[in-house]
mmCIF entry with sequence, helices, sheets and N, C-alpha, C, O atoms, coordinates in Angstrom:
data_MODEL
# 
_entry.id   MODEL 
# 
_entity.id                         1 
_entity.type                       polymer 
_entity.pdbx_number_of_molecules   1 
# 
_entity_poly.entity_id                      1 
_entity_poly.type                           'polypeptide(L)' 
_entity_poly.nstd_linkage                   no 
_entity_poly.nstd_monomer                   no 
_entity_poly.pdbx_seq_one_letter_code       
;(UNK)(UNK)(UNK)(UNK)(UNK)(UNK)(UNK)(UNK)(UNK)(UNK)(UNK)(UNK)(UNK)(UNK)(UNK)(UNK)
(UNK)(UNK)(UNK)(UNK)(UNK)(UNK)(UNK)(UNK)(UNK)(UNK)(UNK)(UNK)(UNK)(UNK)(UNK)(UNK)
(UNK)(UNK)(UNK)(UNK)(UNK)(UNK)(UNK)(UNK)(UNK)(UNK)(UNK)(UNK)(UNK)(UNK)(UNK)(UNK)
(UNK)(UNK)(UNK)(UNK)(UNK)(UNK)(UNK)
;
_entity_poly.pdbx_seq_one_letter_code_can   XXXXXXXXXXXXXXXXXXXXXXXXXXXXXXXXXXXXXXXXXXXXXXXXXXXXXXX 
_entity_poly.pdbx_strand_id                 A 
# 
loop_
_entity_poly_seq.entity_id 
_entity_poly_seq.num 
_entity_poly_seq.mon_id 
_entity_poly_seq.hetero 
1 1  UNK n 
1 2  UNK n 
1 3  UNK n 
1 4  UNK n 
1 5  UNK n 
1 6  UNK n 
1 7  UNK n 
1 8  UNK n 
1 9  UNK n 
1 10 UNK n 
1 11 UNK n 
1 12 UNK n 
1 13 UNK n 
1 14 UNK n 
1 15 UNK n 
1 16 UNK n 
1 17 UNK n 
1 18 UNK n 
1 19 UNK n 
1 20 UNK n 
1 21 UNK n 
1 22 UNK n 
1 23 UNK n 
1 24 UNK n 
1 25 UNK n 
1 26 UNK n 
1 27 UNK n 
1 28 UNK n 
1 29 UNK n 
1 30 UNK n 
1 31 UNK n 
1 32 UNK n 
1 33 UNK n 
1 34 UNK n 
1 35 UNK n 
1 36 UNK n 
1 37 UNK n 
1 38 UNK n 
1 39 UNK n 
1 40 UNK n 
1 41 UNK n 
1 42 UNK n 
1 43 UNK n 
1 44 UNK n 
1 45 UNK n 
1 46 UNK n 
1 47 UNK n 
1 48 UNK n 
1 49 UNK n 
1 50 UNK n 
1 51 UNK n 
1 52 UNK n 
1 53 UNK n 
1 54 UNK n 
1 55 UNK n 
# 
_struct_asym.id          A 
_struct_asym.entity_id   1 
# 
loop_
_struct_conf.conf_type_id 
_struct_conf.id 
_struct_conf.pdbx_PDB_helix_id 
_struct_conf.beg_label_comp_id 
_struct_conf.beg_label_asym_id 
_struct_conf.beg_label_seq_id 
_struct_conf.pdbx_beg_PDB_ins_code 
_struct_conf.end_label_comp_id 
_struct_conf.end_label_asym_id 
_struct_conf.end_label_seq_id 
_struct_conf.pdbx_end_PDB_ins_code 
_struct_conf.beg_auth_comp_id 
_struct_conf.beg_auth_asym_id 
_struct_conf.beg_auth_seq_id 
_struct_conf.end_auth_comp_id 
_struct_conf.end_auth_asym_id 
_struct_conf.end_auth_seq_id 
_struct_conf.pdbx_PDB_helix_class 
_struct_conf.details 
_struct_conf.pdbx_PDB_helix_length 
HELX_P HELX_P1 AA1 UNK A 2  ? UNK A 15 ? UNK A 2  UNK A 15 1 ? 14 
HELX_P HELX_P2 AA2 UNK A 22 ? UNK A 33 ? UNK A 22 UNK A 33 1 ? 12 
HELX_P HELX_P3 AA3 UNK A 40 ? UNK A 52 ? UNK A 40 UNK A 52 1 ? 13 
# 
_struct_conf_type.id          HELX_P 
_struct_conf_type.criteria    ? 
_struct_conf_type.reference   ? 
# 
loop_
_atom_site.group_PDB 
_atom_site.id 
_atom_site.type_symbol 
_atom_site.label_atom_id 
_atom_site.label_alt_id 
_atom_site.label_comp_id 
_atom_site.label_asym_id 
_atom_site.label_entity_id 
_atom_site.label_seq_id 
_atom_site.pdbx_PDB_ins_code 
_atom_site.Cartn_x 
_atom_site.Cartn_y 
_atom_site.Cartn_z 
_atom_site.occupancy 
_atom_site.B_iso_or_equiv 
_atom_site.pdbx_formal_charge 
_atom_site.auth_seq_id 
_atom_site.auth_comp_id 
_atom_site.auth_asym_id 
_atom_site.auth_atom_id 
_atom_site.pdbx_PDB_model_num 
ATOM 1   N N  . UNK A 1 1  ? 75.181 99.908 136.226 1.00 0.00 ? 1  UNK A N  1 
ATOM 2   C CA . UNK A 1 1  ? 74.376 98.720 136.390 1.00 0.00 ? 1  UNK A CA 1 
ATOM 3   C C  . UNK A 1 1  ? 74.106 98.061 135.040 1.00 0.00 ? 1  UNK A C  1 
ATOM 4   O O  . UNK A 1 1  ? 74.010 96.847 134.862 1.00 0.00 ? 1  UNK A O  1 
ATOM 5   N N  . UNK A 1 2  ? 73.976 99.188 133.940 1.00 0.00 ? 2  UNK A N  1 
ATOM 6   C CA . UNK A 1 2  ? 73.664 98.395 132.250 1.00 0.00 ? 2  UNK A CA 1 
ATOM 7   C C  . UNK A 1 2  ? 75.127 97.552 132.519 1.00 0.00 ? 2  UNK A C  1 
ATOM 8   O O  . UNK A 1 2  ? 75.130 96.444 133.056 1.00 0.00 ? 2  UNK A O  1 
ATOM 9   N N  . UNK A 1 3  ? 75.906 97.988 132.234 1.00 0.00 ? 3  UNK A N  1 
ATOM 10  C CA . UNK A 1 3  ? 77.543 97.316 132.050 1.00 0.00 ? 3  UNK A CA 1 
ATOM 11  C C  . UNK A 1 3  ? 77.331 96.169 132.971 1.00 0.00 ? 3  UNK A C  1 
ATOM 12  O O  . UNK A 1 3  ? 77.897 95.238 132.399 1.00 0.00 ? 3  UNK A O  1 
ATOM 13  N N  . UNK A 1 4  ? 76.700 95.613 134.360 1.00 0.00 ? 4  UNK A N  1 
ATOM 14  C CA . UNK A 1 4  ? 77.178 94.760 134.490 1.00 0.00 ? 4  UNK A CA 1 
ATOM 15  C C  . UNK A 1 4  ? 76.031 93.854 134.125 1.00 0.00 ? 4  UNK A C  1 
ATOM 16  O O  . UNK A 1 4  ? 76.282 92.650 134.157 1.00 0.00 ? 4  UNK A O  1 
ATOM 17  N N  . UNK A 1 5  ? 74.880 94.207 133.804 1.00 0.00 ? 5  UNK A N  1 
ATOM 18  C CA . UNK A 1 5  ? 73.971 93.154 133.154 1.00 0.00 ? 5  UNK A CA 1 
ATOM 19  C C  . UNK A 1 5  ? 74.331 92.823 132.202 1.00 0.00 ? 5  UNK A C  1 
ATOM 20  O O  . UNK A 1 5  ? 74.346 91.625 131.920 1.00 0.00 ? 5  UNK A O  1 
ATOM 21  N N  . UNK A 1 6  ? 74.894 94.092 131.080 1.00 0.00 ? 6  UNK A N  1 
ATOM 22  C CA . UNK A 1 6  ? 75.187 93.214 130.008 1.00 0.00 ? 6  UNK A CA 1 
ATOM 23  C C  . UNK A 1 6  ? 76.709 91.657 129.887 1.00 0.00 ? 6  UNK A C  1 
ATOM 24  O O  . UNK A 1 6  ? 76.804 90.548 129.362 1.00 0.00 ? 6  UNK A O  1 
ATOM 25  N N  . UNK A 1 7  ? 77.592 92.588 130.755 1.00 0.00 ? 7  UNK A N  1 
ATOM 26  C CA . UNK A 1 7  ? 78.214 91.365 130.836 1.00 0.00 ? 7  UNK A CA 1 
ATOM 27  C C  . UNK A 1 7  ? 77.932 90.356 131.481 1.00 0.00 ? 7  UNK A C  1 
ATOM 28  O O  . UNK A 1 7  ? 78.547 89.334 131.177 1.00 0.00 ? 7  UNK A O  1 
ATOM 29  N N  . UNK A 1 8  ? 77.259 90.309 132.212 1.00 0.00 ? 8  UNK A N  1 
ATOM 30  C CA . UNK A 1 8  ? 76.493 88.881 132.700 1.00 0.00 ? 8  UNK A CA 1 
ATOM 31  C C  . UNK A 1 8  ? 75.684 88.049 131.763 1.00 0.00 ? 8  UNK A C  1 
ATOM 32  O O  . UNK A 1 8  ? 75.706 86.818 131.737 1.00 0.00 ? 8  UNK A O  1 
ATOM 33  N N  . UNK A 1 9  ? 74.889 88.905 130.913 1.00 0.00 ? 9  UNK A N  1 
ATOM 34  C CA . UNK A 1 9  ? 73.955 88.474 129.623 1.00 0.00 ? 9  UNK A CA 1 
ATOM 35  C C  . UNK A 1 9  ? 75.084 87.614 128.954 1.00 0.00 ? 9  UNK A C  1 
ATOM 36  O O  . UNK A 1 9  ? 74.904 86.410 128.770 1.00 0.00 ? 9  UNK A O  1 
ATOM 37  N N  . UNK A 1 10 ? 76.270 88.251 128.586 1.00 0.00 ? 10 UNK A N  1 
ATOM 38  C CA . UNK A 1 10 ? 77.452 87.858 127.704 1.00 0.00 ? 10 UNK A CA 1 
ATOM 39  C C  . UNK A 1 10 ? 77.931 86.641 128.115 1.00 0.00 ? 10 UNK A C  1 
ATOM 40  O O  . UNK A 1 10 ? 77.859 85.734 127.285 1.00 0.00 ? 10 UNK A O  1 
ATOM 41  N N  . UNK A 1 11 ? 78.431 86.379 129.252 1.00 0.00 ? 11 UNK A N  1 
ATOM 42  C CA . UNK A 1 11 ? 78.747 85.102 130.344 1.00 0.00 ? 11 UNK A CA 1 
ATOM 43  C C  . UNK A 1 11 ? 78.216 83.788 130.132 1.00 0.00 ? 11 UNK A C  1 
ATOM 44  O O  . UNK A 1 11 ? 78.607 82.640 129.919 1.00 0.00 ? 11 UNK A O  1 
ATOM 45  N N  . UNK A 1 12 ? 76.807 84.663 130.331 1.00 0.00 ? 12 UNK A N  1 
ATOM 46  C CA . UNK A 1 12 ? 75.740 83.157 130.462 1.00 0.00 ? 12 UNK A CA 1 
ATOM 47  C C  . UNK A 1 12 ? 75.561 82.780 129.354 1.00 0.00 ? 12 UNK A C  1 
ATOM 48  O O  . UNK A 1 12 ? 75.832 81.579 129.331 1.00 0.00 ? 12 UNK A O  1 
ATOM 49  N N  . UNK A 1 13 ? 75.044 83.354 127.756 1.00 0.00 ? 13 UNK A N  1 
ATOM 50  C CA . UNK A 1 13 ? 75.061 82.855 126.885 1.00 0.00 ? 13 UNK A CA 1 
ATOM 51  C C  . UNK A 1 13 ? 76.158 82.539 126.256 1.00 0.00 ? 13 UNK A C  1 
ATOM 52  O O  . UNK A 1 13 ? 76.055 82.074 125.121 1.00 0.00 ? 13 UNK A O  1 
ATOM 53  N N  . UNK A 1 14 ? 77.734 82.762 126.982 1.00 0.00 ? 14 UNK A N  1 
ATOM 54  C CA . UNK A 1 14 ? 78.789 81.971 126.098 1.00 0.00 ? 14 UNK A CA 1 
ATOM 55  C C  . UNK A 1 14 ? 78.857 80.448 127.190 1.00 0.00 ? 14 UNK A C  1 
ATOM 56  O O  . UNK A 1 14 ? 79.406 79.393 126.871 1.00 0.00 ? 14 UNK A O  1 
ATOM 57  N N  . UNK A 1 15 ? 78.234 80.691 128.327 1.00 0.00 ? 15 UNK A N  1 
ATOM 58  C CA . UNK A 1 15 ? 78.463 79.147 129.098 1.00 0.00 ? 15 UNK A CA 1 
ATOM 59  C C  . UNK A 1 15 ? 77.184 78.350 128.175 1.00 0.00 ? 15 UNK A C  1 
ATOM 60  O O  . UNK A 1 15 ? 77.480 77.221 127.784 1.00 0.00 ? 15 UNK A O  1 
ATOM 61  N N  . UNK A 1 16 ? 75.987 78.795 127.860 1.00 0.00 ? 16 UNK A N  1 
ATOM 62  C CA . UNK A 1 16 ? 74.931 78.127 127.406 1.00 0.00 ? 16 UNK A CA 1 
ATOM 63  C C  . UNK A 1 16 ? 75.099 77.906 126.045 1.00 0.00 ? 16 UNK A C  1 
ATOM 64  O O  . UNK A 1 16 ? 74.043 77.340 125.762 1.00 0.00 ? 16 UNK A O  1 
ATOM 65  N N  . UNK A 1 17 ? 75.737 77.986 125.034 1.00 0.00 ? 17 UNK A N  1 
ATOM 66  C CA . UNK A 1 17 ? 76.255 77.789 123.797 1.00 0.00 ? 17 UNK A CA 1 
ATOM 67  C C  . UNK A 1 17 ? 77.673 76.979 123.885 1.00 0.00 ? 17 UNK A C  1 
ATOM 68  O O  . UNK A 1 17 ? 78.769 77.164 124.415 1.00 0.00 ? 17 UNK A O  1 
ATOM 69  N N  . UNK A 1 18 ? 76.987 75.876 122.993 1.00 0.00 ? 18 UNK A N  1 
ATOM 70  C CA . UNK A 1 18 ? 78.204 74.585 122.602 1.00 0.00 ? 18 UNK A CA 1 
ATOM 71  C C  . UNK A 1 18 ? 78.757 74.919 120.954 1.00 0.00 ? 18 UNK A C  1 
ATOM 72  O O  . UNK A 1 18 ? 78.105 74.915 119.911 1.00 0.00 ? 18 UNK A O  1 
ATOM 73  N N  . UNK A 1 19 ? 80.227 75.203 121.190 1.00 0.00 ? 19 UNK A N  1 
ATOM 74  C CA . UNK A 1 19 ? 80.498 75.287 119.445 1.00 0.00 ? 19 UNK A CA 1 
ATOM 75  C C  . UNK A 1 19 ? 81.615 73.924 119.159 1.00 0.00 ? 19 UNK A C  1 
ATOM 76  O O  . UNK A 1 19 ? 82.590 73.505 119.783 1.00 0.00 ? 19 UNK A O  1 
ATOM 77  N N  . UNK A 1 20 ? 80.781 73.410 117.638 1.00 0.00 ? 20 UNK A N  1 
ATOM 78  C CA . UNK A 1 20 ? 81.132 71.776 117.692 1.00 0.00 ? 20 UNK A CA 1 
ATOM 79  C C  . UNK A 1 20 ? 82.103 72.686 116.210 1.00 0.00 ? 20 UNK A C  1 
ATOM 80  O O  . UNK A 1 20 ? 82.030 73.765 115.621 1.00 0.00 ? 20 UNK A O  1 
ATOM 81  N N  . UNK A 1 21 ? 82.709 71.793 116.177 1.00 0.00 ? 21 UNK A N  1 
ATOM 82  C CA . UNK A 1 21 ? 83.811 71.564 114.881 1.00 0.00 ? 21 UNK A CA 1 
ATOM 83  C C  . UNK A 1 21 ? 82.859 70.920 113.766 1.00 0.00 ? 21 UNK A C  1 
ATOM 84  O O  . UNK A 1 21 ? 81.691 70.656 114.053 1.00 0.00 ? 21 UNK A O  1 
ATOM 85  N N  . UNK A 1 22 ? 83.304 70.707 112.670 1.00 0.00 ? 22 UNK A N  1 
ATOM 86  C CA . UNK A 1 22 ? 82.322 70.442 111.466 1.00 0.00 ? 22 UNK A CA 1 
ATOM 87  C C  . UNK A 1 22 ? 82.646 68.577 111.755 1.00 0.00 ? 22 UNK A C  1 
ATOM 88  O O  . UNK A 1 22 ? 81.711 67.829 111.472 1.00 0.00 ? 22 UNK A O  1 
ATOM 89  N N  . UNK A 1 23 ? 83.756 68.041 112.218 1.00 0.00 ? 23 UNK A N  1 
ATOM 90  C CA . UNK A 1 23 ? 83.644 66.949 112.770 1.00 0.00 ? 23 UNK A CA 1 
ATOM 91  C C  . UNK A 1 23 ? 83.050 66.859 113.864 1.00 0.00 ? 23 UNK A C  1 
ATOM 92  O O  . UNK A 1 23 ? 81.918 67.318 113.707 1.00 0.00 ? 23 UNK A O  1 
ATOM 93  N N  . UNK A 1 24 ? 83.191 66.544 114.804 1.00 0.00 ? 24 UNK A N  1 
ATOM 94  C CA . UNK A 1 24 ? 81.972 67.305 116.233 1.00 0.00 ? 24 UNK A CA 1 
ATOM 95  C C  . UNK A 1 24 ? 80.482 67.289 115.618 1.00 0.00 ? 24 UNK A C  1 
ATOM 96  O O  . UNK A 1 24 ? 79.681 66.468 116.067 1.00 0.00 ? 24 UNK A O  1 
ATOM 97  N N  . UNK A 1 25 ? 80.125 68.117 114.673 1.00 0.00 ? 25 UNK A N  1 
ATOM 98  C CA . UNK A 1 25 ? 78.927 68.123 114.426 1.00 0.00 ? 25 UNK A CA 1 
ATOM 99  C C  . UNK A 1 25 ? 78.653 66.734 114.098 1.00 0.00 ? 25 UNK A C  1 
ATOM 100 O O  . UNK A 1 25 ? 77.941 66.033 114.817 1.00 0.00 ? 25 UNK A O  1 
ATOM 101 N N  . UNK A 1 26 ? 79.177 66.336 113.074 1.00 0.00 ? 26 UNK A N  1 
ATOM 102 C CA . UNK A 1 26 ? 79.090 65.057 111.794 1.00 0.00 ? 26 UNK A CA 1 
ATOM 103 C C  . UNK A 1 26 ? 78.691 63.703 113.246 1.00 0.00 ? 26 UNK A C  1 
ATOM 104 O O  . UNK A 1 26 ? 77.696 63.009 113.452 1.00 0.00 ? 26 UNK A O  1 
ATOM 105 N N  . UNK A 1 27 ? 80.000 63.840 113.962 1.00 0.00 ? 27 UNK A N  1 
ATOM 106 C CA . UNK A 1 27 ? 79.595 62.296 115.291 1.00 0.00 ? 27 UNK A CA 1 
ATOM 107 C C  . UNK A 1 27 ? 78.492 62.619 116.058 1.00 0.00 ? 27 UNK A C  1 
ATOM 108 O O  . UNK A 1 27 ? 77.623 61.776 116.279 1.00 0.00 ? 27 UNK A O  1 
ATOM 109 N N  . UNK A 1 28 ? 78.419 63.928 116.556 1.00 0.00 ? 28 UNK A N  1 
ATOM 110 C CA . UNK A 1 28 ? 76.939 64.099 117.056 1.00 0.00 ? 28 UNK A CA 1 
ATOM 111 C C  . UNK A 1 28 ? 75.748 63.657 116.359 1.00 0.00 ? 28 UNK A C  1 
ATOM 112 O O  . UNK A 1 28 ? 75.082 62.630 116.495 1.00 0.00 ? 28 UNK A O  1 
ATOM 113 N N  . UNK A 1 29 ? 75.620 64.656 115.578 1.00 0.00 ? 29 UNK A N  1 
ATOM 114 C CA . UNK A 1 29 ? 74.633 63.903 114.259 1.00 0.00 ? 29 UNK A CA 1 
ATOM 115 C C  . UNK A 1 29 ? 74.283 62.737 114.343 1.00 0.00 ? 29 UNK A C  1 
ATOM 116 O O  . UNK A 1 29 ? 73.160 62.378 114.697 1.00 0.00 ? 29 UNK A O  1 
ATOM 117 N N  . UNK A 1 30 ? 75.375 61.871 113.967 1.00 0.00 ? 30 UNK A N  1 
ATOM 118 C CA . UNK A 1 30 ? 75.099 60.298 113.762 1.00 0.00 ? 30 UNK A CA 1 
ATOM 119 C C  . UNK A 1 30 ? 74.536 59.864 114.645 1.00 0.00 ? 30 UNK A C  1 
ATOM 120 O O  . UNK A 1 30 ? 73.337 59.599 114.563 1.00 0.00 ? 30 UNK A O  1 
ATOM 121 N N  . UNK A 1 31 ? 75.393 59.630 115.965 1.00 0.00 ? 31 UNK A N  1 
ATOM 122 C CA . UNK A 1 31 ? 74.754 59.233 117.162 1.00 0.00 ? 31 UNK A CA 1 
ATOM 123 C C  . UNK A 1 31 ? 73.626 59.706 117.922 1.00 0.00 ? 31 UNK A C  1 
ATOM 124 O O  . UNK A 1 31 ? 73.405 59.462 119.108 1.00 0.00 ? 31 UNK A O  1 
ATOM 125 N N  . UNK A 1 32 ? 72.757 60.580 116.939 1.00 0.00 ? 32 UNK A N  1 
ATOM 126 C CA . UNK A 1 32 ? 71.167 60.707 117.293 1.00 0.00 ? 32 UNK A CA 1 
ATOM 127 C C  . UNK A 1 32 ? 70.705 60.243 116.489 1.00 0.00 ? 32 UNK A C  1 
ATOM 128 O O  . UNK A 1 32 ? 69.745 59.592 116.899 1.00 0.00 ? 32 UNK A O  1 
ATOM 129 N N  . UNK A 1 33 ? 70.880 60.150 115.009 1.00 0.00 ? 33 UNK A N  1 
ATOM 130 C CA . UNK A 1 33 ? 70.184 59.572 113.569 1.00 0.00 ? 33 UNK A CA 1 
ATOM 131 C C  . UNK A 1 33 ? 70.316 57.809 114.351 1.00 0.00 ? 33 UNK A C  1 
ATOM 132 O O  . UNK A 1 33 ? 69.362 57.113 114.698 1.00 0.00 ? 33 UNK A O  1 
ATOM 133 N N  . UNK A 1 34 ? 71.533 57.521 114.432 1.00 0.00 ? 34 UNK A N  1 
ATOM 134 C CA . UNK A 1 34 ? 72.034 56.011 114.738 1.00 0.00 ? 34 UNK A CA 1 
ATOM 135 C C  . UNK A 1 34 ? 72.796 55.522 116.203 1.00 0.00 ? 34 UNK A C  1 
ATOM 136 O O  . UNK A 1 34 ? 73.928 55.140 116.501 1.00 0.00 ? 34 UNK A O  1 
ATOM 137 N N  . UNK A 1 35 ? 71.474 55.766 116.961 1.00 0.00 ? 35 UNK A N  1 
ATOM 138 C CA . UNK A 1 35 ? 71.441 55.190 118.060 1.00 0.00 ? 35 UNK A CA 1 
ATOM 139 C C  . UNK A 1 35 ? 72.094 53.741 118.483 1.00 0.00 ? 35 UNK A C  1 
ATOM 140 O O  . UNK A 1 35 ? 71.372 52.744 118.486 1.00 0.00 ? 35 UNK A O  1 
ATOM 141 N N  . UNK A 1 36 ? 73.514 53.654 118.847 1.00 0.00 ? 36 UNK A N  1 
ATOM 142 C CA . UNK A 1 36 ? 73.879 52.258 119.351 1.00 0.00 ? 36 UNK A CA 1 
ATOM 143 C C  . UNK A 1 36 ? 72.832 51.580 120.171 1.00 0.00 ? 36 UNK A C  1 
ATOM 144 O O  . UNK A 1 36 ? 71.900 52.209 120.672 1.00 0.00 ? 36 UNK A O  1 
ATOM 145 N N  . UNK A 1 37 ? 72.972 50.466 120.286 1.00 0.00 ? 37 UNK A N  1 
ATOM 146 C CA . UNK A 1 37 ? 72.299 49.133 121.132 1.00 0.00 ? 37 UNK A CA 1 
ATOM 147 C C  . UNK A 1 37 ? 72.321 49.698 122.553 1.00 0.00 ? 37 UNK A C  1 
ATOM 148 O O  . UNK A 1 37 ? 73.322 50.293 122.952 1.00 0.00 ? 37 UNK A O  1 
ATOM 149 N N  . UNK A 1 38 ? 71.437 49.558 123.191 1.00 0.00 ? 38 UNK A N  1 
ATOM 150 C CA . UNK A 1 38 ? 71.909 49.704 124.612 1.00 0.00 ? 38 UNK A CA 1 
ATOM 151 C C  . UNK A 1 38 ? 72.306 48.548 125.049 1.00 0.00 ? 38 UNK A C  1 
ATOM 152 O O  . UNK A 1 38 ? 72.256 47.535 124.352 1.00 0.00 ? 38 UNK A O  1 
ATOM 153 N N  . UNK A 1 39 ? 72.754 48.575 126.281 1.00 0.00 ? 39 UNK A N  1 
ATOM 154 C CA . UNK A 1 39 ? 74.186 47.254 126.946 1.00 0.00 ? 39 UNK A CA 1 
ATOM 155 C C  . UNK A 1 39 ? 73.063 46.736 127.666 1.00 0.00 ? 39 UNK A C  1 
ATOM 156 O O  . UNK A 1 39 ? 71.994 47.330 127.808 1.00 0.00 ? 39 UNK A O  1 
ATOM 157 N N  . UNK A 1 40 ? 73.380 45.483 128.161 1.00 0.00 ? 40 UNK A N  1 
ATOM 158 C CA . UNK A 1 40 ? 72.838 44.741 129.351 1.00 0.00 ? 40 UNK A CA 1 
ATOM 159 C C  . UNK A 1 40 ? 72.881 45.961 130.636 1.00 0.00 ? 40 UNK A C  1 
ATOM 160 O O  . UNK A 1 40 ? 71.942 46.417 131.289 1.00 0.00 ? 40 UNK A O  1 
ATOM 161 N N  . UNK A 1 41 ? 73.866 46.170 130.680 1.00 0.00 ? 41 UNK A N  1 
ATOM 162 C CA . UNK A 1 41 ? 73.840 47.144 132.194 1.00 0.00 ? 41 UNK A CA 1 
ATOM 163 C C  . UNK A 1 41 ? 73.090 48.173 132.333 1.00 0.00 ? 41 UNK A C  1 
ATOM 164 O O  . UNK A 1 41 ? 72.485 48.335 133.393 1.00 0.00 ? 41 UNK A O  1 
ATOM 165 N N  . UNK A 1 42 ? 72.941 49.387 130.926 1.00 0.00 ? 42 UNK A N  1 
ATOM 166 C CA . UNK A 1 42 ? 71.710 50.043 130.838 1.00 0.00 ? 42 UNK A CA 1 
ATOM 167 C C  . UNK A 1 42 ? 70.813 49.535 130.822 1.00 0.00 ? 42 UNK A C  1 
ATOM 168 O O  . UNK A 1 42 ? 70.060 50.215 131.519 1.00 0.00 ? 42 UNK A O  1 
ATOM 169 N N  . UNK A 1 43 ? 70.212 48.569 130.408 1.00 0.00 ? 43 UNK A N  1 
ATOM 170 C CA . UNK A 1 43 ? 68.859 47.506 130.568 1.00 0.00 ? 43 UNK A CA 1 
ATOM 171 C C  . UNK A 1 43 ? 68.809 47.586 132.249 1.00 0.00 ? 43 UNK A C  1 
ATOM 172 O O  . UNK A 1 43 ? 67.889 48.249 132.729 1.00 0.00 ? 43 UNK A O  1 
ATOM 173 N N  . UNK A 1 44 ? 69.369 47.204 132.785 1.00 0.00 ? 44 UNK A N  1 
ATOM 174 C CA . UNK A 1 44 ? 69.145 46.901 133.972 1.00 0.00 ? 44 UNK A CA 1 
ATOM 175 C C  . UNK A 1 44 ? 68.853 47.851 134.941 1.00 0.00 ? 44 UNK A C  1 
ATOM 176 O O  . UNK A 1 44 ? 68.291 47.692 136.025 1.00 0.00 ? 44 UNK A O  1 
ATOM 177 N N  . UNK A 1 45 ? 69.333 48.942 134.387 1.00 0.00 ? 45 UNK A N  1 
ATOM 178 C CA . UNK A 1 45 ? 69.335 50.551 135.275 1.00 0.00 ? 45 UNK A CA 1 
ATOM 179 C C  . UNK A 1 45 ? 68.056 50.876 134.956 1.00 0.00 ? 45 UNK A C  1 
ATOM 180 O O  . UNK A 1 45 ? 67.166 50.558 135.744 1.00 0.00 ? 45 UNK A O  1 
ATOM 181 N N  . UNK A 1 46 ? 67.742 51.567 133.743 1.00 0.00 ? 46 UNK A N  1 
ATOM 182 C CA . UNK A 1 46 ? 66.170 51.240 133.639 1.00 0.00 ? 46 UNK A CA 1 
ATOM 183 C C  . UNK A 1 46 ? 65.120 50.618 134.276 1.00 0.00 ? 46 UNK A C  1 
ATOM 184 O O  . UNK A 1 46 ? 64.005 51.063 134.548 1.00 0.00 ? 46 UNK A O  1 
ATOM 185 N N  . UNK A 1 47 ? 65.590 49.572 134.476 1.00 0.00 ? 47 UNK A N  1 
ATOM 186 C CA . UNK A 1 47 ? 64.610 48.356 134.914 1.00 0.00 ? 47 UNK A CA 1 
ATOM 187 C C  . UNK A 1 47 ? 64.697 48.987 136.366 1.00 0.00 ? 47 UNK A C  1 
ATOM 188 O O  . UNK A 1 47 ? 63.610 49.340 136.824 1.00 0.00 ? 47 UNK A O  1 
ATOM 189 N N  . UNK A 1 48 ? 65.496 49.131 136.938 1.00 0.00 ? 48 UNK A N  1 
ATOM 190 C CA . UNK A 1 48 ? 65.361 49.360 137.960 1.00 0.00 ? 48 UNK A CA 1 
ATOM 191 C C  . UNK A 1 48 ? 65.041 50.758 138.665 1.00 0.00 ? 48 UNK A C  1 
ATOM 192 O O  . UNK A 1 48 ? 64.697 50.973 139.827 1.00 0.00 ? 48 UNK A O  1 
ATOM 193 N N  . UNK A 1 49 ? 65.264 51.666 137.578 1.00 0.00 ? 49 UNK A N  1 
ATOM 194 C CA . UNK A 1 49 ? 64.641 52.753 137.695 1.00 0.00 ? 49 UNK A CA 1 
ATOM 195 C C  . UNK A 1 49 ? 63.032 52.530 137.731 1.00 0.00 ? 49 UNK A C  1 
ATOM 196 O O  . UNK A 1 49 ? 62.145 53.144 138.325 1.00 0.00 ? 49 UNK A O  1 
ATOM 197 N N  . UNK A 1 50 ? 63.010 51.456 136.897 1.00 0.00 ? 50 UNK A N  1 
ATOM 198 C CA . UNK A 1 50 ? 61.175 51.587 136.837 1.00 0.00 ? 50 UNK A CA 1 
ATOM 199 C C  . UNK A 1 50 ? 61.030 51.257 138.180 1.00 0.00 ? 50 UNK A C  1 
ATOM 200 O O  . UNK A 1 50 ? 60.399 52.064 138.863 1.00 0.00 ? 50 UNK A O  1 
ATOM 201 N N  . UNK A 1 51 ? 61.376 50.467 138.603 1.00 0.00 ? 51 UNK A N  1 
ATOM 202 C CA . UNK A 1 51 ? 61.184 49.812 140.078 1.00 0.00 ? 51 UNK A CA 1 
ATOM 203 C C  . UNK A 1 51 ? 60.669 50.495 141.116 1.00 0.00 ? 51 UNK A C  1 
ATOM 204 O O  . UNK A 1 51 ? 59.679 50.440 141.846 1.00 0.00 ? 51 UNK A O  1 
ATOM 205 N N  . UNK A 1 52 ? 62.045 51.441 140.902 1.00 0.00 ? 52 UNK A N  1 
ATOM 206 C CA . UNK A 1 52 ? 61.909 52.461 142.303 1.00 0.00 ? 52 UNK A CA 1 
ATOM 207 C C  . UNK A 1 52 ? 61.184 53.727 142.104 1.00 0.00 ? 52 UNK A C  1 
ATOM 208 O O  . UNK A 1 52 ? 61.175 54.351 143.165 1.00 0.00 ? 52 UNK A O  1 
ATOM 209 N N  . UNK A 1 53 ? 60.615 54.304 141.226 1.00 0.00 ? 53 UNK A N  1 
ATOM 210 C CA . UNK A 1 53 ? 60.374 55.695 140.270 1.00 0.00 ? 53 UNK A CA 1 
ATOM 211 C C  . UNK A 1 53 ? 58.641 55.154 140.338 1.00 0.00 ? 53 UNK A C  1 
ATOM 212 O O  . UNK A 1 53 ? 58.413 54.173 139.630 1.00 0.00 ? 53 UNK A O  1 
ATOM 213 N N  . UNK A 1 54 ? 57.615 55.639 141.012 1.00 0.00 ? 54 UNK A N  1 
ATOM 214 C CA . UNK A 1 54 ? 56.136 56.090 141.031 1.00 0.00 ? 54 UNK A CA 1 
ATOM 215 C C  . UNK A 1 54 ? 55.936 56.455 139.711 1.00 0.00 ? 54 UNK A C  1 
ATOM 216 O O  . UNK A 1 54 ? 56.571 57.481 139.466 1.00 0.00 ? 54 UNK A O  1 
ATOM 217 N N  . UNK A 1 55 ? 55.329 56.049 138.782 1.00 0.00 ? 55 UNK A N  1 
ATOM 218 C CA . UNK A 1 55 ? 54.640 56.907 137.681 1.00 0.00 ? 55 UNK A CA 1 
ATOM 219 C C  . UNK A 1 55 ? 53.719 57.929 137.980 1.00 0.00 ? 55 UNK A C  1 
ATOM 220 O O  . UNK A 1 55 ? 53.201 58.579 137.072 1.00 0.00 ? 55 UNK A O  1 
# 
């Protein structure tokens, strides 16, 4: 029963771990530091999320 918890332990934390390349990292990075514009069409999804979505 240890043996198969541990490989299950093993499983799940290699599905729950992302490994980025040192490029990978660098575009991730950016694109949280430097957030593009959002589009008209995301504007609108929003908006309409507010719409329908109860606070």
């Amino acid at each position: 029963m240890t043996a198969l918890t541990d490989a299950a332990r093993r499983t799940i934390a290699e599905h729950e771990t992302l490994a980025l390349s040192g490029r990978d990292r660098v575009v991730f990075f950016d694109a949280l530091v430097n957030l593009p514009a959002s589009s008209e069409r995301l504007q609108r999804a929003f908006a309409e999320h507010n719409r329908r979505v109860v606070p």
